[in-house]
C-alpha positions in Angstrom: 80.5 8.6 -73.2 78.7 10.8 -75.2 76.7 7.9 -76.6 75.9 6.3 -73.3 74.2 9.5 -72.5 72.4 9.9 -76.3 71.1 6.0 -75.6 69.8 7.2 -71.7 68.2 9.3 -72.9 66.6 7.9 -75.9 65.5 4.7 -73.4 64.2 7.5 -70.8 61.7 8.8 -73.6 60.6 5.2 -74.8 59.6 4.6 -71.2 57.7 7.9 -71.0 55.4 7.1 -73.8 55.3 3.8 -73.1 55.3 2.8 -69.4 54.1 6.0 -68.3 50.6 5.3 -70.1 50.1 2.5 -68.4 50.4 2.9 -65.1 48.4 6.6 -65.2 44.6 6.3 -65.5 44.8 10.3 -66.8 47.3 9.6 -69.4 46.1 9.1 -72.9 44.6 5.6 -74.3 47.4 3.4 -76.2 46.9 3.2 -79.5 48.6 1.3 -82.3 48.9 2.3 -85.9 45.5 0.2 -87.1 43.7 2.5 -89.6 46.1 5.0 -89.3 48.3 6.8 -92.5 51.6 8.6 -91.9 53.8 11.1 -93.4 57.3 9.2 -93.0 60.2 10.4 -93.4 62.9 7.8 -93.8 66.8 8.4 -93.8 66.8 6.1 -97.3 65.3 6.8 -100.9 62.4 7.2 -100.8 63.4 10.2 -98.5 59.3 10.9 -97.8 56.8 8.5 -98.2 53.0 7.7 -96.7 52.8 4.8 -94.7 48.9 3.3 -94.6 47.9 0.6 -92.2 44.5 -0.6 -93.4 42.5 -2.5 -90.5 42.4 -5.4 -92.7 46.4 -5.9 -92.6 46.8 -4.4 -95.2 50.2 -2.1 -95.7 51.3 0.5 -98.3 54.1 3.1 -98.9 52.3 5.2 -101.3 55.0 6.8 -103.2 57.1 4.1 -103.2 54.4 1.8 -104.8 53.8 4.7 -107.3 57.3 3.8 -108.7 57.7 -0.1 -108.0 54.2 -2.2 -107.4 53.9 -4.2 -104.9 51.9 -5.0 -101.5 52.8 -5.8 -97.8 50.8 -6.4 -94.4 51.7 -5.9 -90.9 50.7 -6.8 -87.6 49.9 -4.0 -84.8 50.9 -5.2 -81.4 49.4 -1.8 -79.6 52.5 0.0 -78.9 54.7 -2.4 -81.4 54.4 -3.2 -84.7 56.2 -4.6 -87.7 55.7 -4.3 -91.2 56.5 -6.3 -94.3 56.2 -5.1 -98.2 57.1 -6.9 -101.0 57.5 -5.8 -104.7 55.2 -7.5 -107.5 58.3 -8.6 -108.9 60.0 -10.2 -105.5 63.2 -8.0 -106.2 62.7 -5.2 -103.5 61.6 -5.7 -100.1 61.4 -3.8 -96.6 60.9 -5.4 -93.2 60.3 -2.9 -90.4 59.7 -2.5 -86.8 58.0 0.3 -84.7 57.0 2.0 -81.7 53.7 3.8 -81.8 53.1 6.9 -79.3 49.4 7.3 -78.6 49.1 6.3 -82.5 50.1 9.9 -83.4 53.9 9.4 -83.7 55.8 6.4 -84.8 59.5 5.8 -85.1 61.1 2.6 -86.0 63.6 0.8 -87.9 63.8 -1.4 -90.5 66.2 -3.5 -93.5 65.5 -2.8 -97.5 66.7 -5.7 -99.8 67.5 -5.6 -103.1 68.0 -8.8 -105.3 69.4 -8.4 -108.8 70.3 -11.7 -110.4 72.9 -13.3 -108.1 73.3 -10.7 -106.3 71.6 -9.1 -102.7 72.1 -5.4 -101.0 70.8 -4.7 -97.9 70.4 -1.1 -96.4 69.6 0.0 -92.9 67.2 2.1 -92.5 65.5 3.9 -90.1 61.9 6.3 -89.9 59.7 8.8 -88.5 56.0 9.9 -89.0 53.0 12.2 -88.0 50.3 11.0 -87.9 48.7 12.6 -91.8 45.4 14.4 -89.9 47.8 16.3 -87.7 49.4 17.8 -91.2 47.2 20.3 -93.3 46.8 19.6 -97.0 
């Protein structure tokens, strides 16, 4: 019961910073995460990270690439997006998916996969940011 309630409530608060928008002419202008870098914190190692969406396509988890290179891109549907990254080596890779609120916020989900040899591990994972302006250096 207790997680019926925890998932009404989570799908009452998507559809207030996603619905509500939309159909008010005083609420805020929907933004995706285009241009945007975020402090993330993720429930996985690396436990904080920066996630950059470049206008170009372009993706990057700062800290992460710091310690494995590699490169990703990602497509920003307004209020959804998804991102991919890839290590330069093809061993590591994220795919995730996310909800942008007024391009301030994101939350979102997303699989890590590791390959070694013959063998593949996968991890859930899941993620929250600010938006980096709103944090002071």
């Amino acid at each position: 019961m207790k997680k019926f309630f925890a998932t009404g409530i989570f799908s009452l608060t998507l559809f207030f910073f996603t619905a509500i928008p939309h159909g008010n002419s005083f609420a805020a202008e929907v933004e995706g995460v285009g241009g945007g870098t975020y402090l993330t914190f993720l429930n996985h190692t690396p436990y904080l990270d920066q996630f950059s969406f470049e206008e170009g396509g372009a993706f990057h988890m700062a800290i992460l690439e710091k310690e494995i290179e590699g490169q990703g891109t990602y497509d920003d549907l307004g209020v959804l997006f998804t991102a991919e990254w890839t290590s330069t080596d093809q061993n590591t890779t994220y795919d995730f998916s996310g909800l942008s609120f007024v391009g301030v916020v994101i939350i979102g989900y997303g699989k890590r996969t590791v390959t070694s040899g013959d063998d593949e591990e996968s991890d859930s994972m899941q993620f929250f940011g600010l938006q980096s302006d709103l944090i002071p250096d």
